[in-house]
C-alpha positions in Angstrom: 8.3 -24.3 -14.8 9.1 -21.7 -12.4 8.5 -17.8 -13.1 11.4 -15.5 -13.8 11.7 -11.9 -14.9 9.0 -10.8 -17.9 6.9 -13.5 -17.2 3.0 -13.0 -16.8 1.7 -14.1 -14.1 -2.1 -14.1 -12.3 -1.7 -14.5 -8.5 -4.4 -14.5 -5.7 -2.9 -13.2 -2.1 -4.1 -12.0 1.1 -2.1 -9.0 2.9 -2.1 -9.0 6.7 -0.3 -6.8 9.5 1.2 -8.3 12.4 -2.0 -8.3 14.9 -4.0 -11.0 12.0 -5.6 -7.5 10.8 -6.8 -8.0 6.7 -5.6 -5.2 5.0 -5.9 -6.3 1.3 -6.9 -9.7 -0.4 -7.8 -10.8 -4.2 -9.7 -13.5 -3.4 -13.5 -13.3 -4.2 -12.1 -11.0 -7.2 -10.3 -11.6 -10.3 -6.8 -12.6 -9.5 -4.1 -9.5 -9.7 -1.7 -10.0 -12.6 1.4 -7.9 -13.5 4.9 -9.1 -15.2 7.3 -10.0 -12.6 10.4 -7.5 -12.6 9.4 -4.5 -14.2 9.1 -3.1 -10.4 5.3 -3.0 -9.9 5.0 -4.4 -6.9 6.8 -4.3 -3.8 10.4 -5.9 -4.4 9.4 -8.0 -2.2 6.5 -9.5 -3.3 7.7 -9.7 -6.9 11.1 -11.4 -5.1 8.2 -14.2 -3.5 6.7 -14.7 -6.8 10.0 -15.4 -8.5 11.0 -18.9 -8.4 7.8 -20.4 -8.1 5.3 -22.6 -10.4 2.0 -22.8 -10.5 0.0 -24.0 -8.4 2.6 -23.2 -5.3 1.4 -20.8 -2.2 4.0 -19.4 -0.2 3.9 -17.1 2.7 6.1 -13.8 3.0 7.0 -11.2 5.7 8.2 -8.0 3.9 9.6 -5.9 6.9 8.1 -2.1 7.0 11.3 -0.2 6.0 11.4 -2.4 2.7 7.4 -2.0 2.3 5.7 2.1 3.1 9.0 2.7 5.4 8.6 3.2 9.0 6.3 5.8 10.0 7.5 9.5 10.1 6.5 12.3 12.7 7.8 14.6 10.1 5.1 13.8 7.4 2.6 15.3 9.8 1.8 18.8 8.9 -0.8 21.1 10.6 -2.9 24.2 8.5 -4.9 27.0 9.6 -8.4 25.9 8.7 -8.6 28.6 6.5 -6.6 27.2 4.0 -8.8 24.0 3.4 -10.9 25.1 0.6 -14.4 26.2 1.2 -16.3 23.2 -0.2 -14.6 20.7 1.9 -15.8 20.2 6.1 -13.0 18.7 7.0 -13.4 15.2 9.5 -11.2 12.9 10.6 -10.4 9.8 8.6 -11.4 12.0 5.6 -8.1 11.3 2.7 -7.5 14.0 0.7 -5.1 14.8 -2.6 -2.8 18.1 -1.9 -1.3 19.3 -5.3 1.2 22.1 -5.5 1.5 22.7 -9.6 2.6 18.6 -10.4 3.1 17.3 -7.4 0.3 15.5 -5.4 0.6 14.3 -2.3 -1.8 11.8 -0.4 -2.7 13.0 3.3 -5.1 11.6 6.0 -7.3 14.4 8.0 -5.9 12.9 11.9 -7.3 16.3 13.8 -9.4 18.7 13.8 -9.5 21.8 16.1 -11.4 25.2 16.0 -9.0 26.6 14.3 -6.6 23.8 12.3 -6.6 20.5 10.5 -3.8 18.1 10.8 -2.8 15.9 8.3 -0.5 13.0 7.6 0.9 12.4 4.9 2.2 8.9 5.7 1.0 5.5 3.4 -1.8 4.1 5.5 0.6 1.2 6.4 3.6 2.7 6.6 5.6 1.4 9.9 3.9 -2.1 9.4 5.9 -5.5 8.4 3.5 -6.9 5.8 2.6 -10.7 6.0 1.4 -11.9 2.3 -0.1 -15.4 1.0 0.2 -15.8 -2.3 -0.8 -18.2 -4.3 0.6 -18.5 -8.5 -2.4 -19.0 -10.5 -1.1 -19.0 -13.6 2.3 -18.1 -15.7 3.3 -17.0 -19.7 
């Protein structure tokens, strides 16, 4: 029977970018289950799932402006190194949580001078087109 909105469903899948790159997979792990429409997921994954029955693997494309959006020159921001609290030595690579009273934002350490730390506040795949495999497990 194939899976519609408010169904329950276990899938396995296995995320990869353009170049063949693994970004994110279930398998060796229990299987990721959600209830398809309630906007979890990318729409685009939940739109892959729905229609199918168990047992069925399909494979997906979901373009970057409909997956993190394109990437954005205007989500870099640079401090003064000051302003990074005092417990922290800043590196590159180093993912931090910014909060401003509610808000928090995600950002990615991508410089670090003498006197200033960059940081990007982009999602580590935005500007990607996402390839998924997924495969339904299971539906209730």
């Amino acid at each position: 029977m194939a899976v519609a909105d408010g169904a329950t469903v276990r899938v396995h899948y296995t995320g990869t970018l353009d170049n063949g790159t693994e970004f994110d997979s279930s398998r060796g792990r229990e299987p990721l289950e959600f209830t398809l429409g309630q906007g979890m997921l990318l729409p685009g994954f939940e739109a892959a799932v729905r229609g199918m029955n168990p047992g069925e693997t399909v494979t997906v494309t979901i373009p970057a402006e409909e997956a993190y959006g394109e990437y954005s020159e205007a989500l870099l921001m640079t401090v003064a190194a000051q302003q990074v609290p005092a417990h922290i030595s800043p590196e590159v690579g180093m993912r931090l949580q910014l909060s401003d009273g509610g808000n928090e934002l995600d950002v990615e350490i991508t410089e670090v001078t003498a006197g200033y730390v960059t940081l990007d506040a982009n999602h580590p795949l935005a500007g990607e087109d996402l390839t998924f495999s997924i495969e339904l497990l299971e539906a209730r």
